[in-house]
LODREN-121808 format. One record per atom (N, C-alpha, C, O, CB): chain; atom name; x negated, y negated, z. Coordinates in pm, 1 decimal. Each point is the difference from the previous one (the first is absolute). Glycine has a CB too. Layout:
residues N
SITE chaine atome        u        v        w
SITE      A    CA        X        Y        Z
...
end
This chain:
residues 65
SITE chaine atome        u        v        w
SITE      A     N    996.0    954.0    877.7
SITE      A    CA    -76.4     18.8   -122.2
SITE      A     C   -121.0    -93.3     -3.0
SITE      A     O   -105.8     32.6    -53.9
SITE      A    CB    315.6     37.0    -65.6
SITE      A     N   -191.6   -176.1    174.2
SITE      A    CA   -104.4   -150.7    -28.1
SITE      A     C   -136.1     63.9    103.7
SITE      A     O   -119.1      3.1    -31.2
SITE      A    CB    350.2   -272.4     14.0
SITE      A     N   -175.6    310.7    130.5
SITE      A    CA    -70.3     38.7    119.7
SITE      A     C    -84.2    164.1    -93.4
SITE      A     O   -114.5     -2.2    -45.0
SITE      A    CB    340.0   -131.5    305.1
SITE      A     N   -169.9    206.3   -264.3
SITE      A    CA    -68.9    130.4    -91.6
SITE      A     C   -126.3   -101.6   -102.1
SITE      A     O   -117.8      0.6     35.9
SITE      A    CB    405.1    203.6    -67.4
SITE      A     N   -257.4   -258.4    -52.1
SITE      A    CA    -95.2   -106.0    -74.0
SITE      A     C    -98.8    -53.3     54.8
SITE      A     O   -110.8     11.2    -52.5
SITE      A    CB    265.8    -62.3    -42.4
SITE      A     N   -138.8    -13.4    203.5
SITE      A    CA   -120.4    -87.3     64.0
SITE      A     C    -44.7    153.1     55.3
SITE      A     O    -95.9     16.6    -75.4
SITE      A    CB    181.5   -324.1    156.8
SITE      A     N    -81.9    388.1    -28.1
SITE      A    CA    -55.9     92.2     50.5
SITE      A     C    -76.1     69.9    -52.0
SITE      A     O   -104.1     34.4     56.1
SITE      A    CB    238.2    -50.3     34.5
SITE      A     N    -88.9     67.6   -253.7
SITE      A    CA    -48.9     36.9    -81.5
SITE      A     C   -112.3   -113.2    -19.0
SITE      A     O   -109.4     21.4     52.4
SITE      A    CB    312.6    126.1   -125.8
SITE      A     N   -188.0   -238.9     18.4
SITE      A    CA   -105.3   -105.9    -11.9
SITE      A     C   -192.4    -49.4     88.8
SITE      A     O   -120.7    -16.4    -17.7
SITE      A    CB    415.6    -35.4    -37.4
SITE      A     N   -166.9     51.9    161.0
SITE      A    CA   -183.7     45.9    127.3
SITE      A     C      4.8    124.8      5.0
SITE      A     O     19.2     14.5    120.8
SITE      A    CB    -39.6   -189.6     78.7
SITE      A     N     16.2    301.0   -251.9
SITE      A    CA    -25.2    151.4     -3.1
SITE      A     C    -80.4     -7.2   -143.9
SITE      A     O    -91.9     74.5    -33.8
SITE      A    CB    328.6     42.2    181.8
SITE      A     N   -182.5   -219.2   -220.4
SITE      A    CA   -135.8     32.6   -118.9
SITE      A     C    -65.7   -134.2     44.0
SITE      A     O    -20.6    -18.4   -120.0
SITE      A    CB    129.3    163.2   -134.1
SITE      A     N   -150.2   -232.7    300.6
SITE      A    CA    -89.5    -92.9     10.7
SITE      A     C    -91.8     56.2    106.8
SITE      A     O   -122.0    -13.0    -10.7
SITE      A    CB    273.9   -176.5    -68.8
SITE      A     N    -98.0    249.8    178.9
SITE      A    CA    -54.4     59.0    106.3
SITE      A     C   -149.5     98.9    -88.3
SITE      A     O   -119.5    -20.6     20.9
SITE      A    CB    410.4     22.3    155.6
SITE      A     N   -223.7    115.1   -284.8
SITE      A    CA    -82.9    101.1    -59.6
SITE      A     C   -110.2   -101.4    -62.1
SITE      A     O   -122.1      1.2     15.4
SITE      A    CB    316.6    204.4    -67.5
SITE      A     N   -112.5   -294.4    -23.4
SITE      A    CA   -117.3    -21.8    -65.4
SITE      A     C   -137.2    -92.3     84.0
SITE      A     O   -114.6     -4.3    -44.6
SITE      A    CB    305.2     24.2   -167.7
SITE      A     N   -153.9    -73.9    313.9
SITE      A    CA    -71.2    -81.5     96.0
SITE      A     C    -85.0    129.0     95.5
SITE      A     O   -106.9    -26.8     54.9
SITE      A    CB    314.8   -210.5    -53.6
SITE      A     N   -153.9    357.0      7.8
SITE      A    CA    -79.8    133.9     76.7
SITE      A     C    -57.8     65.5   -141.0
SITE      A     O     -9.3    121.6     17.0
SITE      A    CB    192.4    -54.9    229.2
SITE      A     N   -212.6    -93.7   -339.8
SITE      A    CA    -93.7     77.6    -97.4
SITE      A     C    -86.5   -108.6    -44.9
SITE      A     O    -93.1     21.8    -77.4
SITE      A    CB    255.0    164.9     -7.2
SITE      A     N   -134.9   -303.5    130.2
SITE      A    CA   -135.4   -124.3    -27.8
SITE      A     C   -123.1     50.8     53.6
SITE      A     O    -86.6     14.2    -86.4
SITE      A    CB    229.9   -225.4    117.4
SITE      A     N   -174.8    240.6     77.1
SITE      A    CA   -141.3     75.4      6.3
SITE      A     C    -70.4    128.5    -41.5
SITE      A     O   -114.5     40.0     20.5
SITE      A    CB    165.7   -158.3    121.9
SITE      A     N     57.2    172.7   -210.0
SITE      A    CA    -78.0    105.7    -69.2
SITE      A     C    -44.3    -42.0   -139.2
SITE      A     O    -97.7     47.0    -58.2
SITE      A    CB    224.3    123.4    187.0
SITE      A     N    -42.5   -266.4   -177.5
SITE      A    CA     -4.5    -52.1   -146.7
SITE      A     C   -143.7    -89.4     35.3
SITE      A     O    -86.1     -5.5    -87.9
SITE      A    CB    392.1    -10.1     -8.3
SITE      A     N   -325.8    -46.2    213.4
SITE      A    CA   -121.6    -90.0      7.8
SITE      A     C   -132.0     37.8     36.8
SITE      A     O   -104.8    -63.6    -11.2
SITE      A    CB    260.0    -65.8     54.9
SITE      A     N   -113.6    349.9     45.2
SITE      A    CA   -144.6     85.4    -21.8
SITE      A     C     -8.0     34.4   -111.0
SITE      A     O   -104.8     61.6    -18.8
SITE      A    CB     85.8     26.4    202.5
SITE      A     N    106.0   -101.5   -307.1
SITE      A    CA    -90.4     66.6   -136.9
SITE      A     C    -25.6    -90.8    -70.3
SITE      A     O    -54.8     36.5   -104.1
SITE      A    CB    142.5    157.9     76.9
SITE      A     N    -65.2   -353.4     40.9
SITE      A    CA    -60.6    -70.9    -76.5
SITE      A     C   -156.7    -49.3     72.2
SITE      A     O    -99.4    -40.6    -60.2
SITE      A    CB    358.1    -19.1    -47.2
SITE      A     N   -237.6     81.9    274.0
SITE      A    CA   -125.7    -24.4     52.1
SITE      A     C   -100.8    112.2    -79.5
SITE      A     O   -103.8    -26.7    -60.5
SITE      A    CB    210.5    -71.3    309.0
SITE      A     N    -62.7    191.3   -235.4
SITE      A    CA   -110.8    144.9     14.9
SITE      A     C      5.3     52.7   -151.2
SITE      A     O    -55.4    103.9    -35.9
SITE      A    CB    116.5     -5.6    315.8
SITE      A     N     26.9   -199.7   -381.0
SITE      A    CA     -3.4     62.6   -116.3
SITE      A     C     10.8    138.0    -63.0
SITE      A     O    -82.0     70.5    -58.8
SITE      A    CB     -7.3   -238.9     96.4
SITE      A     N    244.7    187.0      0.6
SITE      A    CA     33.2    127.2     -2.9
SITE      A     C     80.5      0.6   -114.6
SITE      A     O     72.9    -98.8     -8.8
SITE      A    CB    -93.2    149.2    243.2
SITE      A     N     28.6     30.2   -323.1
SITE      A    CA    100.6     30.8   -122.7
SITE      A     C     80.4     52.1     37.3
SITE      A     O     -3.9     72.1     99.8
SITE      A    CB   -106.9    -55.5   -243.1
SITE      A     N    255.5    -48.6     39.2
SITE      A    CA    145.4     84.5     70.7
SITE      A     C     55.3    -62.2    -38.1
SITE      A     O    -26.3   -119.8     10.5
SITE      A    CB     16.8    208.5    168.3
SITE      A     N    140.4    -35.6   -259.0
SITE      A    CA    128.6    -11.3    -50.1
SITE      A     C     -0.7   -132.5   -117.4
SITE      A     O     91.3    -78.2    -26.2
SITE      A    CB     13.9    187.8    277.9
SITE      A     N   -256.5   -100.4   -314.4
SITE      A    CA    -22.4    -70.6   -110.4
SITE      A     C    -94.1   -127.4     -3.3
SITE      A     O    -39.7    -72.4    -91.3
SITE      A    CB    252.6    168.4     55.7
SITE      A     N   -232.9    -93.6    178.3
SITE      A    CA    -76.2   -134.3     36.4
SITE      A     C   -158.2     48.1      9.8
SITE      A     O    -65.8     35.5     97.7
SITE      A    CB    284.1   -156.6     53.0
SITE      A     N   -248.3    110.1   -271.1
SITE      A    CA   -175.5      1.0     -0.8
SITE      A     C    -85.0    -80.5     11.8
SITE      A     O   -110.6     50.5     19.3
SITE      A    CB    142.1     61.6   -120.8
SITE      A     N    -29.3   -211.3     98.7
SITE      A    CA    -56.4   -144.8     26.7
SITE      A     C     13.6    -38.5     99.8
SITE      A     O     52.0     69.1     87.6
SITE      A    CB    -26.7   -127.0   -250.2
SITE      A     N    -65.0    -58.4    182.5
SITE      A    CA      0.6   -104.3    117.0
SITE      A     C     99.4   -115.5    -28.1
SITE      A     O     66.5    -51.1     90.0
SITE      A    CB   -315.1    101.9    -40.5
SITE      A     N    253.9    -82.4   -156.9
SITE      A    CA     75.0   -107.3    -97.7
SITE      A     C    159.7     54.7     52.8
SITE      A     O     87.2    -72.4     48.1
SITE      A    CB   -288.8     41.1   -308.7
SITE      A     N    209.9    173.8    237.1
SITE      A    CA    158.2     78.7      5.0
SITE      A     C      4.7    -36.1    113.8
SITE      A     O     40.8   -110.5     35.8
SITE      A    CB    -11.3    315.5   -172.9
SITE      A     N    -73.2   -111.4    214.3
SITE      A    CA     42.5      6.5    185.7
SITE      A     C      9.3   -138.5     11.7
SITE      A     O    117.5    -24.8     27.2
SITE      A    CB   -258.1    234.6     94.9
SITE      A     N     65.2   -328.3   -130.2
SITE      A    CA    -10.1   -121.0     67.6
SITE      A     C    156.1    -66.5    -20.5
SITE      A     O     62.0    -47.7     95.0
SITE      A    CB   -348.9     21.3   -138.9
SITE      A     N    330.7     29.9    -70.4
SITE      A    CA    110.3    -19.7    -80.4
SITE      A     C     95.8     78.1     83.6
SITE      A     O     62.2    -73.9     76.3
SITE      A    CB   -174.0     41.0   -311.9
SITE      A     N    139.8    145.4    244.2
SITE      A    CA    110.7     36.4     98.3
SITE      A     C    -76.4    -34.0    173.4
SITE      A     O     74.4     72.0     66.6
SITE      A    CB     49.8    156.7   -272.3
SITE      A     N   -149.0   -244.7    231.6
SITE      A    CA    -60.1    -52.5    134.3
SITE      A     C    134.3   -181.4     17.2
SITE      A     O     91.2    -20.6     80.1
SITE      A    CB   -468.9    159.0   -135.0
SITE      A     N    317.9   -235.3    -70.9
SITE      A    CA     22.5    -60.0    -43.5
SITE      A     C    172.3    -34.8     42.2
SITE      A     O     43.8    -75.4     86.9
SITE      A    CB   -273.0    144.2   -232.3
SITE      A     N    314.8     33.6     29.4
SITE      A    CA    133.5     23.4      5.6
SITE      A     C     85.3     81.4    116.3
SITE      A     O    108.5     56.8    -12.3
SITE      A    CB   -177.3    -81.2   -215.5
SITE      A     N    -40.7      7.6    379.1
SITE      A    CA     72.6     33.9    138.6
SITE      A     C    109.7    -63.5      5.2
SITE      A     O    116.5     30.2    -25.8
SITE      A    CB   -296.6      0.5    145.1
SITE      A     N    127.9   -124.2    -82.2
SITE      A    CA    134.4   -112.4     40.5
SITE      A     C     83.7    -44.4    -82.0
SITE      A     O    102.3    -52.0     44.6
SITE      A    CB   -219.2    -27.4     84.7
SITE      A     N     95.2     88.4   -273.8
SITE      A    CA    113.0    -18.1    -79.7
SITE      A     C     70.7    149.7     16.2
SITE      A     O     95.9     -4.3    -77.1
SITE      A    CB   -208.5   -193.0    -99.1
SITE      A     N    111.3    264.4    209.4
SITE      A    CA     99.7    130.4     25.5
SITE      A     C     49.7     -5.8    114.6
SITE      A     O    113.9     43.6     16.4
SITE      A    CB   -221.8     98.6   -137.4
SITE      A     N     40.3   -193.6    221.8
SITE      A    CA     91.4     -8.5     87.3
SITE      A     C    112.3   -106.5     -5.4
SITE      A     O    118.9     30.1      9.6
SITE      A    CB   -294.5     69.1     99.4
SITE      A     N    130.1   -225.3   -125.0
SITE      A    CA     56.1   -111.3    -49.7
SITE      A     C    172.1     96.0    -38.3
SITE      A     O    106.1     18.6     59.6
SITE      A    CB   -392.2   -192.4   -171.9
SITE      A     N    222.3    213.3    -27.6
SITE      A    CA    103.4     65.6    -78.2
SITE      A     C    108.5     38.9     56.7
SITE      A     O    115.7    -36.9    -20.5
SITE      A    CB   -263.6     97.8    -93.2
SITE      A     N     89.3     46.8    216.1
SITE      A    CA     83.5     95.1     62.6
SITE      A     C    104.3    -83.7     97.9
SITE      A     O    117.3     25.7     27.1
SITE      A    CB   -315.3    167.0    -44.0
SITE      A     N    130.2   -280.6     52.0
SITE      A    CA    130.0    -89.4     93.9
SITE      A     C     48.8    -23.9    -65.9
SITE      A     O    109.6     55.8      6.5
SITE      A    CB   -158.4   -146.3    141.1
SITE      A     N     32.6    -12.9   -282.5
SITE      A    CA     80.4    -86.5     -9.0
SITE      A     C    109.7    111.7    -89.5
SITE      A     O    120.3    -19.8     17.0
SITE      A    CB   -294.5   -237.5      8.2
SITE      A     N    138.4    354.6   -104.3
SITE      A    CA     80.0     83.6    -50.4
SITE      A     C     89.1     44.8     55.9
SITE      A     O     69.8     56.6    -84.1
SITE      A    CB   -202.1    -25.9     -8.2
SITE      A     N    174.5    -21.3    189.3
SITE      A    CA     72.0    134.3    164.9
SITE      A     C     84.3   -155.5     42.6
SITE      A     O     79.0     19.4     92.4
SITE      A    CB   -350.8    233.5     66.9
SITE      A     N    269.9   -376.1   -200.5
SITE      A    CA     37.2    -90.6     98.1
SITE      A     C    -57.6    -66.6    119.5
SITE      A     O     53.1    -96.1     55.7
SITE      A    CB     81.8    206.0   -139.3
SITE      A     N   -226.5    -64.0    113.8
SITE      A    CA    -41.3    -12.5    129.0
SITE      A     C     28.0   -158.8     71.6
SITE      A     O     -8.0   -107.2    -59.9
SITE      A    CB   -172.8    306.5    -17.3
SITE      A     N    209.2   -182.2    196.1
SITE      A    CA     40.4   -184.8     42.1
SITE      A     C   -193.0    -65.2      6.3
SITE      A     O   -107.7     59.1      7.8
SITE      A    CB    418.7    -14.7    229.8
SITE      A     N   -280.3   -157.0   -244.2
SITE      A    CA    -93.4    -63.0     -7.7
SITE      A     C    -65.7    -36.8    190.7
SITE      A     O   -102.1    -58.2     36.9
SITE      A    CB    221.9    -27.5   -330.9
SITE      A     N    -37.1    133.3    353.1
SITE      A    CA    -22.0     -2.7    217.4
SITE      A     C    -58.1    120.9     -7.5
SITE      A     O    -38.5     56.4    102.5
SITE      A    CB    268.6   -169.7     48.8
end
């Protein structure tokens, strides 16, 4: 079960670490989408990458090795 968890855990840290460059061509190129009209928005979730990934480990268990 612990092992399913950590797995799960880098399977969502993984996603969210492979959609960081698309999130960083529409704040480059200033693209609207899914509510983010500004620069202020996008920069802000740009921002909260790594606290999601963060998240995602430490949520799932993940070992700290």
């Amino acid at each position: 079960m612990r092992h399913d968890r950590v797995l799960v855990g880098r399977l969502i840290a993984a996603f969210v670490v492979a959609v960081f460059p698309g999130k960083l061509a529409q704040y480059v190129n200033k693209r609207d989408g899914f509510g983010l009209d500004t620069d202020r928005k996008r920069l802000i979730r740009l921002l909260f990458q790594p606290v999601l990934v963060a998240w995602a480990m430490w949520s799932t268990g993940m070992p700290k090795g």
